[in-house]
PDB file with one MODEL, atoms N, CA, C and O in Angstrom:
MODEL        1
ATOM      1  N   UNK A   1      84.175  92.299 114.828  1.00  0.00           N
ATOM      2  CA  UNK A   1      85.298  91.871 114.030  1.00  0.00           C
ATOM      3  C   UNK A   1      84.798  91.460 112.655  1.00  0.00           C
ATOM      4  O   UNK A   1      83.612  91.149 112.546  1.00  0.00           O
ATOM      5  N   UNK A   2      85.401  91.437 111.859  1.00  0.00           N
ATOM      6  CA  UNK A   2      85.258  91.303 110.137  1.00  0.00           C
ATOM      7  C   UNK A   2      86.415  90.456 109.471  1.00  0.00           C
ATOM      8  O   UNK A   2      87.537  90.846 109.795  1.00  0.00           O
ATOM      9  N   UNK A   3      86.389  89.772 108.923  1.00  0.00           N
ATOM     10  CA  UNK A   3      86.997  88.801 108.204  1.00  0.00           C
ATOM     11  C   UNK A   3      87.274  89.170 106.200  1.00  0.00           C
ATOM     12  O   UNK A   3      86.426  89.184 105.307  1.00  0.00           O
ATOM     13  N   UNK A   4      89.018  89.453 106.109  1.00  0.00           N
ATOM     14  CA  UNK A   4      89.094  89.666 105.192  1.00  0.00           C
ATOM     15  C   UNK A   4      90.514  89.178 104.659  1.00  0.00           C
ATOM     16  O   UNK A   4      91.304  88.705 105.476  1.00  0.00           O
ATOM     17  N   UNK A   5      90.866  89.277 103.304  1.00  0.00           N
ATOM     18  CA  UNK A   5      92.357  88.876 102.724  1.00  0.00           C
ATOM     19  C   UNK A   5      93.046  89.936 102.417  1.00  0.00           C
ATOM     20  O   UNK A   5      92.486  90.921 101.934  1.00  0.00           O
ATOM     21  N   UNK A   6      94.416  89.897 102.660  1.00  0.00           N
ATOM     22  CA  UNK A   6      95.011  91.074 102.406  1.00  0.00           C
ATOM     23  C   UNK A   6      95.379  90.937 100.826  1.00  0.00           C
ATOM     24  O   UNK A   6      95.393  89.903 100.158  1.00  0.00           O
ATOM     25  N   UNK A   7      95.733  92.550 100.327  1.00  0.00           N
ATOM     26  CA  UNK A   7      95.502  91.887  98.810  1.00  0.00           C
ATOM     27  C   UNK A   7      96.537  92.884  98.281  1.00  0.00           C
ATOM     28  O   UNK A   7      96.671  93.083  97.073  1.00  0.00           O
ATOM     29  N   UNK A   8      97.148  93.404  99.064  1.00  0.00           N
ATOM     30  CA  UNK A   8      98.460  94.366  98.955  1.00  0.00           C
ATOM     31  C   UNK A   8      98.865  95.509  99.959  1.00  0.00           C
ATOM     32  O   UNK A   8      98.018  95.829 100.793  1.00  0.00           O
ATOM     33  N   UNK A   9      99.996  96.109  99.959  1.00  0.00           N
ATOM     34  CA  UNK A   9     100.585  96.767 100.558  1.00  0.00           C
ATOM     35  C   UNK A   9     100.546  97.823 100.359  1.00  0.00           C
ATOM     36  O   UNK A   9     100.426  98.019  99.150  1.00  0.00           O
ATOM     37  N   UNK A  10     100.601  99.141 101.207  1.00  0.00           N
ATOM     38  CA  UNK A  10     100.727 100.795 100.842  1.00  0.00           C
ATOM     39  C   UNK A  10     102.058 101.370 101.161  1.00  0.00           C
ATOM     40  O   UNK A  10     102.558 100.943 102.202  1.00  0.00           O
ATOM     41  N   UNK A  11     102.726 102.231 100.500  1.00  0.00           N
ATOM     42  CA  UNK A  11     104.040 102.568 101.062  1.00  0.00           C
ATOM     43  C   UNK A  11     103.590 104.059 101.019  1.00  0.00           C
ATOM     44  O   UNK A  11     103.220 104.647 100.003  1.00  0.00           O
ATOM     45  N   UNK A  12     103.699 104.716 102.599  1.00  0.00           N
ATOM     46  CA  UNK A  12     103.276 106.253 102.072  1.00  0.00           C
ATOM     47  C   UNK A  12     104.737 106.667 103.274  1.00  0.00           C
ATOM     48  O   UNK A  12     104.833 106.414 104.475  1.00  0.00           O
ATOM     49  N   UNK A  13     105.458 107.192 102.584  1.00  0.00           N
ATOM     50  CA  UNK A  13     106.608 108.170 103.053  1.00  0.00           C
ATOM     51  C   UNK A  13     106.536 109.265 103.867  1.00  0.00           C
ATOM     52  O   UNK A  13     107.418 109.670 104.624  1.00  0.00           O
ATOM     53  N   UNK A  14     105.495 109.711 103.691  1.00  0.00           N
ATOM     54  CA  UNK A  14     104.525 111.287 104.722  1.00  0.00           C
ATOM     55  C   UNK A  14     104.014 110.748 105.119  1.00  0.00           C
ATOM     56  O   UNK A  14     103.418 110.034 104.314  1.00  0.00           O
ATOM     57  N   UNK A  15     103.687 110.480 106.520  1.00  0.00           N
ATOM     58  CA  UNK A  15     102.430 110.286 106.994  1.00  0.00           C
ATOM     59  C   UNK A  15     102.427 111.204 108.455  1.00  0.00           C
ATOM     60  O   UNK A  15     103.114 112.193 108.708  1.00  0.00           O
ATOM     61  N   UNK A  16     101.268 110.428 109.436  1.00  0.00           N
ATOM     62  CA  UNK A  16     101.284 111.332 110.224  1.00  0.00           C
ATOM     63  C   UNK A  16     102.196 110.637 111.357  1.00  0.00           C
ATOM     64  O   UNK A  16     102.573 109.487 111.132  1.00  0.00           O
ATOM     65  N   UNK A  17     102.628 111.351 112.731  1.00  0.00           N
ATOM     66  CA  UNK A  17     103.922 110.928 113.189  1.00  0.00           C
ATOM     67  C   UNK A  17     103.604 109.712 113.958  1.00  0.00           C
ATOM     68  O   UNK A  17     104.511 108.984 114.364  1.00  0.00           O
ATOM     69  N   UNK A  18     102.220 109.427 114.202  1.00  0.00           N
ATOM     70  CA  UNK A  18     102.165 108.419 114.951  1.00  0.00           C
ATOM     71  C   UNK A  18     101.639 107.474 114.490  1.00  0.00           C
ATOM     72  O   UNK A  18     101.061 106.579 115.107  1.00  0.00           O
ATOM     73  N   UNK A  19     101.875 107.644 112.708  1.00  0.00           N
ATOM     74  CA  UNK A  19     101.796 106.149 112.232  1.00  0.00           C
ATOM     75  C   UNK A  19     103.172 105.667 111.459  1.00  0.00           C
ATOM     76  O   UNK A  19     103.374 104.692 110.736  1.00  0.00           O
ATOM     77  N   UNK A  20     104.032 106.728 111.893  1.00  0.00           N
ATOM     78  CA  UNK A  20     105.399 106.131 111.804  1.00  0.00           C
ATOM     79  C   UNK A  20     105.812 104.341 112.094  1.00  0.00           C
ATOM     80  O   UNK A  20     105.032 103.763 112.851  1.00  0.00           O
ATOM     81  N   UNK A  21     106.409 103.918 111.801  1.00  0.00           N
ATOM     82  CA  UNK A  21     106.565 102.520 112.021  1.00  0.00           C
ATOM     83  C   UNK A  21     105.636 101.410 111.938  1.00  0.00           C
ATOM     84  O   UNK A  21     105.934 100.306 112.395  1.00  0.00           O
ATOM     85  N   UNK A  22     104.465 101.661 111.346  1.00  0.00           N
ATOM     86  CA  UNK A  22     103.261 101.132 111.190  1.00  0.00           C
ATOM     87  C   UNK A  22     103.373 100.369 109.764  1.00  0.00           C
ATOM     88  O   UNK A  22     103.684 101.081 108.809  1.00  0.00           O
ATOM     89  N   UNK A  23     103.179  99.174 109.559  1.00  0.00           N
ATOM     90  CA  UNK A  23     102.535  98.531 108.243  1.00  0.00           C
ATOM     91  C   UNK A  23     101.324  98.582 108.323  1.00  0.00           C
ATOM     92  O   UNK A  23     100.555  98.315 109.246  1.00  0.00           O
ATOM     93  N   UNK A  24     101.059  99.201 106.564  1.00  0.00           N
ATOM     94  CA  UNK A  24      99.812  99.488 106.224  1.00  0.00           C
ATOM     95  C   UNK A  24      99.489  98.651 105.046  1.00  0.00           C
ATOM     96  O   UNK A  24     100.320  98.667 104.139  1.00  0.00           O
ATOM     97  N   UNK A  25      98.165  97.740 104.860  1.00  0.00           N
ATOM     98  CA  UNK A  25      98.221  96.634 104.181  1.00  0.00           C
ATOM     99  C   UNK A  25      96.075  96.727 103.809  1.00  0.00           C
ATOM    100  O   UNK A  25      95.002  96.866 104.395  1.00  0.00           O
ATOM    101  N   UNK A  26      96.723  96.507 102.326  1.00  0.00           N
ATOM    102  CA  UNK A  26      95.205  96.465 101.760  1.00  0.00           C
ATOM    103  C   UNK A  26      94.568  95.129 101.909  1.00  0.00           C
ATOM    104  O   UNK A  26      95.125  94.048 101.725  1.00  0.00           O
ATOM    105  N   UNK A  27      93.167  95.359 102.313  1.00  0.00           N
ATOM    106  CA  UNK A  27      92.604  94.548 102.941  1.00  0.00           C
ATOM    107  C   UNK A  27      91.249  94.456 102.170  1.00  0.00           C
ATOM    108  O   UNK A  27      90.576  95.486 102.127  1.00  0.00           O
ATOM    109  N   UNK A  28      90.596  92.894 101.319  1.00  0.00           N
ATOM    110  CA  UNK A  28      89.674  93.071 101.095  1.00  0.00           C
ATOM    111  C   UNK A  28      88.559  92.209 101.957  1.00  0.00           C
ATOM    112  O   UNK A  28      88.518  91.044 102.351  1.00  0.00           O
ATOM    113  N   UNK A  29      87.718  93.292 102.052  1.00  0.00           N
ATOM    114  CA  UNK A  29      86.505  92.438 102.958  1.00  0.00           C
ATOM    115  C   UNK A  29      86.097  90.978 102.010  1.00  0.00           C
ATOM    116  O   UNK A  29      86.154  90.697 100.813  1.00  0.00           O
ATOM    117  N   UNK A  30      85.675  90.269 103.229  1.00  0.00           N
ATOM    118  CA  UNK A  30      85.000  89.147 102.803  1.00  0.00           C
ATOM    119  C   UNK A  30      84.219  87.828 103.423  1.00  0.00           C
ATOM    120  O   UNK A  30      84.833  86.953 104.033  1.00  0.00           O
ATOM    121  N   UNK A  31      82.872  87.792 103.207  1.00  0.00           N
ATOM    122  CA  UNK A  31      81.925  86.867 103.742  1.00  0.00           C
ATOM    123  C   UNK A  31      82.561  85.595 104.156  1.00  0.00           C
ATOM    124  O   UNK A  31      83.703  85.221 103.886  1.00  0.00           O
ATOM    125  N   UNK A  32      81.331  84.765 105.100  1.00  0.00           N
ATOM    126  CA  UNK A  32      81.859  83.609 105.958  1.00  0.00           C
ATOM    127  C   UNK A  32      82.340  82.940 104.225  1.00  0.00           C
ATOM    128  O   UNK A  32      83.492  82.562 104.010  1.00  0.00           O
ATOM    129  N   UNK A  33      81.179  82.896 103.079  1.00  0.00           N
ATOM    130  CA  UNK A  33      81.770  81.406 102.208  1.00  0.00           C
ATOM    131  C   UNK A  33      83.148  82.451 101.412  1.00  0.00           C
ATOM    132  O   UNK A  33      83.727  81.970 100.438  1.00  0.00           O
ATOM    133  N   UNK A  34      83.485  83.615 101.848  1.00  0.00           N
ATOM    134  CA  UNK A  34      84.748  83.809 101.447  1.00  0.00           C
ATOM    135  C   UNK A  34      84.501  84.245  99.785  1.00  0.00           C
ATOM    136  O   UNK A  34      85.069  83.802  98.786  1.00  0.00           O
ATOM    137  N   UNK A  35      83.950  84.782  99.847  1.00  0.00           N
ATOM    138  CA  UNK A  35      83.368  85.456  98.631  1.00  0.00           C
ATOM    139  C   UNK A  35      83.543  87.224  99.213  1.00  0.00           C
ATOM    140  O   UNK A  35      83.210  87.477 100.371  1.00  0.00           O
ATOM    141  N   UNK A  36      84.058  88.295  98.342  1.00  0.00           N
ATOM    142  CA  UNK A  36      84.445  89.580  98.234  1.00  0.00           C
ATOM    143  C   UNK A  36      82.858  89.977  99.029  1.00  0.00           C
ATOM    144  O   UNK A  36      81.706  89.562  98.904  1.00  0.00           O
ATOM    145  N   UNK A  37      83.421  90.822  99.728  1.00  0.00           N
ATOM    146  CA  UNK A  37      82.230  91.984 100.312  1.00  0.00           C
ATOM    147  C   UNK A  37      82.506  93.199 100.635  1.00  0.00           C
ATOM    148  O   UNK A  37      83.156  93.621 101.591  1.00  0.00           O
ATOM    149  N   UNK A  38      81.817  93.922  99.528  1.00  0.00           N
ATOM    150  CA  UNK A  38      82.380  95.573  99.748  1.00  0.00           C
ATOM    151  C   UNK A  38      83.407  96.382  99.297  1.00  0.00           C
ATOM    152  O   UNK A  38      83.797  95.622  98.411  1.00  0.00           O
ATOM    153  N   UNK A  39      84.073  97.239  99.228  1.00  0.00           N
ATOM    154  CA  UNK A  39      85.205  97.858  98.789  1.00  0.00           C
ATOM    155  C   UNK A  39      86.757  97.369  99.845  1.00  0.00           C
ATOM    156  O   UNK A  39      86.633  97.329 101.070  1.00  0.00           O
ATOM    157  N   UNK A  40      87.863  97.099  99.304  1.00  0.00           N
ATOM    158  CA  UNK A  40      88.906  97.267  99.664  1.00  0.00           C
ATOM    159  C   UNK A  40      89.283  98.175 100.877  1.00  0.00           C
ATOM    160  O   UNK A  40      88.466  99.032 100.542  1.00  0.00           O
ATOM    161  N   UNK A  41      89.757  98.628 101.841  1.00  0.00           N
ATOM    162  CA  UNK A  41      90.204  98.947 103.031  1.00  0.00           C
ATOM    163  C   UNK A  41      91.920  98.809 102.784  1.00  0.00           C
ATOM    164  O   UNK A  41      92.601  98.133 102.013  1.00  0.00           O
ATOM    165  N   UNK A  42      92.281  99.960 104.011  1.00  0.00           N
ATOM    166  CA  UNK A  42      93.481 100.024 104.498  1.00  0.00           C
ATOM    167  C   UNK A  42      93.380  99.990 105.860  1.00  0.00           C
ATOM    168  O   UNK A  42      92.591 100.558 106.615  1.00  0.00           O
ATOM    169  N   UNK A  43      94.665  98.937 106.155  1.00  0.00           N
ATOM    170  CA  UNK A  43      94.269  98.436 107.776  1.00  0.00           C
ATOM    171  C   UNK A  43      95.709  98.649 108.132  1.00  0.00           C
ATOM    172  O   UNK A  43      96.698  98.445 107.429  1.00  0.00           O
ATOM    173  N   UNK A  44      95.645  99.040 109.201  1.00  0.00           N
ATOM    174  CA  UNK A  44      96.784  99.189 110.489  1.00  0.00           C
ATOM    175  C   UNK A  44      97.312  97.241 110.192  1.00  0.00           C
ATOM    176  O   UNK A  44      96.480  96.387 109.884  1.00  0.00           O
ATOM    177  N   UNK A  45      98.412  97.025 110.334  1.00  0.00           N
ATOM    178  CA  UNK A  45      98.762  95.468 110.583  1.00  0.00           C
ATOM    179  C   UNK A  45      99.627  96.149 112.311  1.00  0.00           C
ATOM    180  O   UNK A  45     100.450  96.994 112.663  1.00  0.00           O
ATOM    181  N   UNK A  46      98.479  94.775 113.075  1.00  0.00           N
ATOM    182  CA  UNK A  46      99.616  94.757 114.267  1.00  0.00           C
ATOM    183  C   UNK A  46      99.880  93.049 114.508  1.00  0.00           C
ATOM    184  O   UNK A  46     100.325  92.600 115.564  1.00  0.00           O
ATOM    185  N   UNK A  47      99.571  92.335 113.499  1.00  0.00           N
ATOM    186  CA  UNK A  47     100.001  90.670 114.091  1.00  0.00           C
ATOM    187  C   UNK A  47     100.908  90.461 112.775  1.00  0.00           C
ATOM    188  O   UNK A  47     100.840  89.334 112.284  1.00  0.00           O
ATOM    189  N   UNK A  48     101.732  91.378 112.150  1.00  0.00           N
ATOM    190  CA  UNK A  48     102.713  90.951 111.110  1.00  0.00           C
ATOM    191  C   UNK A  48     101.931  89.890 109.682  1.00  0.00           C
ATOM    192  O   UNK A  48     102.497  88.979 109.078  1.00  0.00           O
ATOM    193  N   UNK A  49     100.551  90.386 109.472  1.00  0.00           N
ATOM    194  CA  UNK A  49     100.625  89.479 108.146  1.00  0.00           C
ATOM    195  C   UNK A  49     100.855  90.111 107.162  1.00  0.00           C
ATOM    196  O   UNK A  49     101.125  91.311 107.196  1.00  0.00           O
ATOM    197  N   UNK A  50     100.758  89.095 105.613  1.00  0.00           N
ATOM    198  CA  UNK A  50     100.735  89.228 104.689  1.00  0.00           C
ATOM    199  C   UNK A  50     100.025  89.126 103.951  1.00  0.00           C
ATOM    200  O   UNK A  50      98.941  88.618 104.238  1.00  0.00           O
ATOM    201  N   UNK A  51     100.288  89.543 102.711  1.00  0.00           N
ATOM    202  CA  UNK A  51      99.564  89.355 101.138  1.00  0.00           C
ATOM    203  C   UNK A  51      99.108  88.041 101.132  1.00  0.00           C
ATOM    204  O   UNK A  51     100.004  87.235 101.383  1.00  0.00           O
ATOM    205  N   UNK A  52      98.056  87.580 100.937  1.00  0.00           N
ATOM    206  CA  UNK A  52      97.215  86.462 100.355  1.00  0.00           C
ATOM    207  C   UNK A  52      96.725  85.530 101.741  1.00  0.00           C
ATOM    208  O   UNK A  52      96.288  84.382 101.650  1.00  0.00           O
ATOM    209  N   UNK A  53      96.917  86.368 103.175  1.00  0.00           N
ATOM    210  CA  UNK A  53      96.683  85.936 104.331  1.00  0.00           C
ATOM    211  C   UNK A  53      95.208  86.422 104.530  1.00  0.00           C
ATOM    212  O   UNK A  53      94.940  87.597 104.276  1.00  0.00           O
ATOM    213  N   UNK A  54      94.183  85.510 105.001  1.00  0.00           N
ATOM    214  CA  UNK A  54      93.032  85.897 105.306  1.00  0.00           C
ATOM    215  C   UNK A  54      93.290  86.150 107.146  1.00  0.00           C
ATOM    216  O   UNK A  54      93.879  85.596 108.074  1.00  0.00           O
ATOM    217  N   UNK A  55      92.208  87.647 106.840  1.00  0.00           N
ATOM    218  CA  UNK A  55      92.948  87.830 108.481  1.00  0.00           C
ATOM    219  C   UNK A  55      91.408  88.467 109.267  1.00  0.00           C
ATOM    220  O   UNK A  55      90.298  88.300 108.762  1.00  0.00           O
ATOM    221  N   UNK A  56      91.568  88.947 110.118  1.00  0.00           N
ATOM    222  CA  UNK A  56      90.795  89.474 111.201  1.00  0.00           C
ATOM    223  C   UNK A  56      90.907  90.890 111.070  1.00  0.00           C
ATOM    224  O   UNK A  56      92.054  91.304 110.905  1.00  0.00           O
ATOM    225  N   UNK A  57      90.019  91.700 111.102  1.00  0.00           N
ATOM    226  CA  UNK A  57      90.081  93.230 111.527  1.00  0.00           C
ATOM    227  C   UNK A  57      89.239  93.680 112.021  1.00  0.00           C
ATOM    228  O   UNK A  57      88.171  93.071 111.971  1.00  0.00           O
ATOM    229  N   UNK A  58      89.311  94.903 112.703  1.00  0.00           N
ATOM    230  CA  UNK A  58      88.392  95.815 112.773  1.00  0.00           C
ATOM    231  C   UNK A  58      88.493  97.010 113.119  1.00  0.00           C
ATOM    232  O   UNK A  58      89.597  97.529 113.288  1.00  0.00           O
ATOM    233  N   UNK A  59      87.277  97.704 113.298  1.00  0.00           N
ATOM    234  CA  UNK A  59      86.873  99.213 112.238  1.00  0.00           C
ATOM    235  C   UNK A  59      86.864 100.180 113.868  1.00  0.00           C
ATOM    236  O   UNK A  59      86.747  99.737 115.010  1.00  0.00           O
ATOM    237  N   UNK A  60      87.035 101.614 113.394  1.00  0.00           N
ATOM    238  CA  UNK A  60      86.541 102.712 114.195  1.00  0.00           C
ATOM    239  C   UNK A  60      87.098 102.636 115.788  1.00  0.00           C
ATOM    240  O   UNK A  60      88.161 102.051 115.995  1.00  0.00           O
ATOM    241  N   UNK A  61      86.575 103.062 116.575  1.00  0.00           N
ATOM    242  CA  UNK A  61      87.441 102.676 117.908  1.00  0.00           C
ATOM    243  C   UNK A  61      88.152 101.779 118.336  1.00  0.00           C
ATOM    244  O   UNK A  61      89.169 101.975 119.002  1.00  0.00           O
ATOM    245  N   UNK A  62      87.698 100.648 118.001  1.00  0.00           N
ATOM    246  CA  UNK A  62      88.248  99.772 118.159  1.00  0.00           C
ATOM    247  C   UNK A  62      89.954  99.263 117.485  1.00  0.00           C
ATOM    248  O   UNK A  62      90.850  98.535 117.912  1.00  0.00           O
ATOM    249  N   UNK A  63      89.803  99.921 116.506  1.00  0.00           N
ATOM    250  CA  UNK A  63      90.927  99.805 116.185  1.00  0.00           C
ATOM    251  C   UNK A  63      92.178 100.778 116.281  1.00  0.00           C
ATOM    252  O   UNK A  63      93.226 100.591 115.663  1.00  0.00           O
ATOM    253  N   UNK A  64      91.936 101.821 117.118  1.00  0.00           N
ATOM    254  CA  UNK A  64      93.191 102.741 117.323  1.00  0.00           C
ATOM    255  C   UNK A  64      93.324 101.980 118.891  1.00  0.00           C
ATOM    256  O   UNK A  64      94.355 102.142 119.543  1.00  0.00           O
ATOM    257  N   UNK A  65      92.194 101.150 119.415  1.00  0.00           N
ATOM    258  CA  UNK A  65      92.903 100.834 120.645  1.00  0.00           C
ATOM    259  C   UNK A  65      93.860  99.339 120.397  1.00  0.00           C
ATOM    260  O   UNK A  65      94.551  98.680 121.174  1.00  0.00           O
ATOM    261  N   UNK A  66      93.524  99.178 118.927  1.00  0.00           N
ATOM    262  CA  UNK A  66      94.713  97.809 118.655  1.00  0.00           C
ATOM    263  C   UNK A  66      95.722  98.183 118.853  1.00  0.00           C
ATOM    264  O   UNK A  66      96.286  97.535 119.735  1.00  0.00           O
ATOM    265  N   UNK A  67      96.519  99.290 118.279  1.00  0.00           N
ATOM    266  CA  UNK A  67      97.801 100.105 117.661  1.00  0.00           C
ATOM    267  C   UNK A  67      98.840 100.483 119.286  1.00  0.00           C
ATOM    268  O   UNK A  67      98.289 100.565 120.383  1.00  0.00           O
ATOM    269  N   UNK A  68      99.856 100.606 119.153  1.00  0.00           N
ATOM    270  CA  UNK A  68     101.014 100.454 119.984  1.00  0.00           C
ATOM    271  C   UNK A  68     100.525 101.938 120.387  1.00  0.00           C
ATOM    272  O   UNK A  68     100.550 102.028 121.615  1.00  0.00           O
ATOM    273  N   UNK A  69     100.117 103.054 119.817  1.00  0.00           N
ATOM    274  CA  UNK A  69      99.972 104.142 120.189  1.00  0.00           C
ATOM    275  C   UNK A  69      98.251 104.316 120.114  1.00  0.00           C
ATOM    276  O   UNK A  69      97.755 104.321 118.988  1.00  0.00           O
ATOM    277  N   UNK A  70      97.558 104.426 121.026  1.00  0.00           N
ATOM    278  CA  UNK A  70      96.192 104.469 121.365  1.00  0.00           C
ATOM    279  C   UNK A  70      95.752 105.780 120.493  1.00  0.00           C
ATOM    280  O   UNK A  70      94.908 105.682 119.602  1.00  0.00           O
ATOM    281  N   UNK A  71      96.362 106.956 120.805  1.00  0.00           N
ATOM    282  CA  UNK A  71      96.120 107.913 120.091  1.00  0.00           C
ATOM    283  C   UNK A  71      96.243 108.090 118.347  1.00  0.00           C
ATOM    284  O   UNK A  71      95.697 108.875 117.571  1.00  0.00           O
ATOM    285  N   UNK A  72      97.031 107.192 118.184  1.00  0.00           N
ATOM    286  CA  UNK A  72      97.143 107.191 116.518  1.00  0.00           C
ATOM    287  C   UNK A  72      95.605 107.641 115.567  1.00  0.00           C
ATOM    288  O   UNK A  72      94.447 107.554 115.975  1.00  0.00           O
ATOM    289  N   UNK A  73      95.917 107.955 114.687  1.00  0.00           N
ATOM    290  CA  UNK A  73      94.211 108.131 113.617  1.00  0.00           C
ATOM    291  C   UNK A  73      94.358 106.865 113.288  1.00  0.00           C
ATOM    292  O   UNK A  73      95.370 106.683 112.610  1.00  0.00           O
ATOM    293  N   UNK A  74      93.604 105.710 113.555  1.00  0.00           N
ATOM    294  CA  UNK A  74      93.439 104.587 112.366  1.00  0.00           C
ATOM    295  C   UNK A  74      92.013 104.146 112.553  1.00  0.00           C
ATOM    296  O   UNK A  74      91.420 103.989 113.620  1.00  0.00           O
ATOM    297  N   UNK A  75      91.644 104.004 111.542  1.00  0.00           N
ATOM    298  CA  UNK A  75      90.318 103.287 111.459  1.00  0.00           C
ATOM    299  C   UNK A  75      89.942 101.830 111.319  1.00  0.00           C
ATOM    300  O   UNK A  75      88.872 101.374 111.722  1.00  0.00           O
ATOM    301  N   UNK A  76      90.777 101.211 110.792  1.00  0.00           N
ATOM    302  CA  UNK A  76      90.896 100.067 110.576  1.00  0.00           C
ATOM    303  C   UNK A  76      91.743  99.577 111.246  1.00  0.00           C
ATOM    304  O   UNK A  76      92.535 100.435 111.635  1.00  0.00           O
ATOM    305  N   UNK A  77      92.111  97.994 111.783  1.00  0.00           N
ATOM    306  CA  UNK A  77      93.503  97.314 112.420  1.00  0.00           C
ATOM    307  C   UNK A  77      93.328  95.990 112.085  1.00  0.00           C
ATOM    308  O   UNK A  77      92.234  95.481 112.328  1.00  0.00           O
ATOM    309  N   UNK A  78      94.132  95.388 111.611  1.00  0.00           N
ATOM    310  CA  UNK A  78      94.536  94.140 111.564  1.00  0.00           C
ATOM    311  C   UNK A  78      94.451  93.272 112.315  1.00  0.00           C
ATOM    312  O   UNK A  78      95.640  92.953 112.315  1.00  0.00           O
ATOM    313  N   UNK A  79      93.803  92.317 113.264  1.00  0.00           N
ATOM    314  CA  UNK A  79      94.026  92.247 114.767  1.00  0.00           C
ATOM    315  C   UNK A  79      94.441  90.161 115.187  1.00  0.00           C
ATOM    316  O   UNK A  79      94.777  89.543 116.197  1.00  0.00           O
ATOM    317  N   UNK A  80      94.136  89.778 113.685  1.00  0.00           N
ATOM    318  CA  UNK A  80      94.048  87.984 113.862  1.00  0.00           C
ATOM    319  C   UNK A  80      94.444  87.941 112.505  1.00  0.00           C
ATOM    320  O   UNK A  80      94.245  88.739 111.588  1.00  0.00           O
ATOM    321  N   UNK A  81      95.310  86.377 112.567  1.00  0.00           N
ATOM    322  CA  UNK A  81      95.465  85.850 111.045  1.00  0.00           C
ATOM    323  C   UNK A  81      94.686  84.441 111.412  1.00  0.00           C
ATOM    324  O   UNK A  81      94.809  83.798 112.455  1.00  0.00           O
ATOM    325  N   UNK A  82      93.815  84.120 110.227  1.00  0.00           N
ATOM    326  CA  UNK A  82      92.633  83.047 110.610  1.00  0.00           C
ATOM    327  C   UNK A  82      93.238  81.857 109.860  1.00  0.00           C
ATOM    328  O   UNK A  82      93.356  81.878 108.635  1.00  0.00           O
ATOM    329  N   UNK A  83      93.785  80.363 110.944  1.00  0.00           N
ATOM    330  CA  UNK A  83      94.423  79.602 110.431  1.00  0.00           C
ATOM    331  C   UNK A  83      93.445  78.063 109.847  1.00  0.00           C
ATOM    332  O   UNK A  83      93.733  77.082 109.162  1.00  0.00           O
ATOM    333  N   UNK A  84      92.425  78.459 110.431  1.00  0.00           N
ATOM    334  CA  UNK A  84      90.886  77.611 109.452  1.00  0.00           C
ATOM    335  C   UNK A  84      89.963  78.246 109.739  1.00  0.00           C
ATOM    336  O   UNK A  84      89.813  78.965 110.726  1.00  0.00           O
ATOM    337  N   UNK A  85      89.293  78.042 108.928  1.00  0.00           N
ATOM    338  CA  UNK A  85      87.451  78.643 109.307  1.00  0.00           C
ATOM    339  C   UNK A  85      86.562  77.515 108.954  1.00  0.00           C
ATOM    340  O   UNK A  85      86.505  77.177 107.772  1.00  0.00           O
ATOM    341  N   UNK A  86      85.877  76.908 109.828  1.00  0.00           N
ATOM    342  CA  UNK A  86      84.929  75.860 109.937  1.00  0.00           C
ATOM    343  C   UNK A  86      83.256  76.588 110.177  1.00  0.00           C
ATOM    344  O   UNK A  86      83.064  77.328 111.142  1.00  0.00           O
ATOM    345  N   UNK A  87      82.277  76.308 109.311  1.00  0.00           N
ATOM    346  CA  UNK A  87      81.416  77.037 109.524  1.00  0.00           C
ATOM    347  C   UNK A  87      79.672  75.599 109.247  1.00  0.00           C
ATOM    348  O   UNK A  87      79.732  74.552 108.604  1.00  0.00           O
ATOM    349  N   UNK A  88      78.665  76.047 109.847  1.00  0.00           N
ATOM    350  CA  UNK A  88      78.005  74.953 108.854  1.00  0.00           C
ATOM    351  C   UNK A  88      76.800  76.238 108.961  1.00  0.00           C
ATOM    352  O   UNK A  88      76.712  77.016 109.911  1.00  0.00           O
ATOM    353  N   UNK A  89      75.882  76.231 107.690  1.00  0.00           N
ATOM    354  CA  UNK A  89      74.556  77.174 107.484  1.00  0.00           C
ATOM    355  C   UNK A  89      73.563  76.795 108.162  1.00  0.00           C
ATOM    356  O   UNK A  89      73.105  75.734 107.737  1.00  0.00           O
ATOM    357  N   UNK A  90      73.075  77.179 108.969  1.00  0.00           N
ATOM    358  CA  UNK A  90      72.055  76.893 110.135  1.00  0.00           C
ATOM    359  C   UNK A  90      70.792  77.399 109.223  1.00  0.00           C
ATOM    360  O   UNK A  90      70.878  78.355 108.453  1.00  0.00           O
ATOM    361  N   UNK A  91      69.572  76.599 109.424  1.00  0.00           N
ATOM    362  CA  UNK A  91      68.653  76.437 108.971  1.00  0.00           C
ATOM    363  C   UNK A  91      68.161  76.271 107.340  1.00  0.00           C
ATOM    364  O   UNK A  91      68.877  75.493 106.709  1.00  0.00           O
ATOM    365  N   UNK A  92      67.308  76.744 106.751  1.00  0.00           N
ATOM    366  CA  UNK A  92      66.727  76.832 105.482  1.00  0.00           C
ATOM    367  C   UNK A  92      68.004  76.416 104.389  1.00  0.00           C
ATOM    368  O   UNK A  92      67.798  76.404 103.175  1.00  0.00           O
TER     369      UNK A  92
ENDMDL
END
């Protein structure tokens, strides 16, 4: 799982049929101190968040088995909205 903020929405009118009914929501990665990591993502939403919600996802198999339809193409899924993050830096 990977930890990121959503940072906008996609509206695509064509898609394929079994991502019909699907919100699709830009997602930027980002480290435990919450600092940007990596390029932007598009994620399947299946727990209804939003824009400026830091949330939970994840990648590749795992995430078409999030989705209402197992078979869907998605690579990414939405899967937690994170309501604190408590962390402390272990060692050095």
């Amino acid at each position: 799982m990977y930890m990121g903020v959503v940072i906008g929405r996609v509206t695509a009118t064509r898609k394929d049929d079994k991502l019909i009914g699907t919100k699709l929501l830009i997602t930027q990665p980002i480290g435990m101190g919450e600092s940007e990591s990596g390029m932007p993502i598009i994620a399947v939403d299946t727990v209804g968040a939003g824009v400026g919600e830091k949330v939970l996802y994840v990648t590749g198999s795992m995430a078409s088995r999030a989705a209402a339809d197992k078979d869907a193409p998605i690579d990414a899924a939405i899967v937690g909205i994170i309501d604190s993050l408590d962390w402390e830096r272990q060692g050095g």
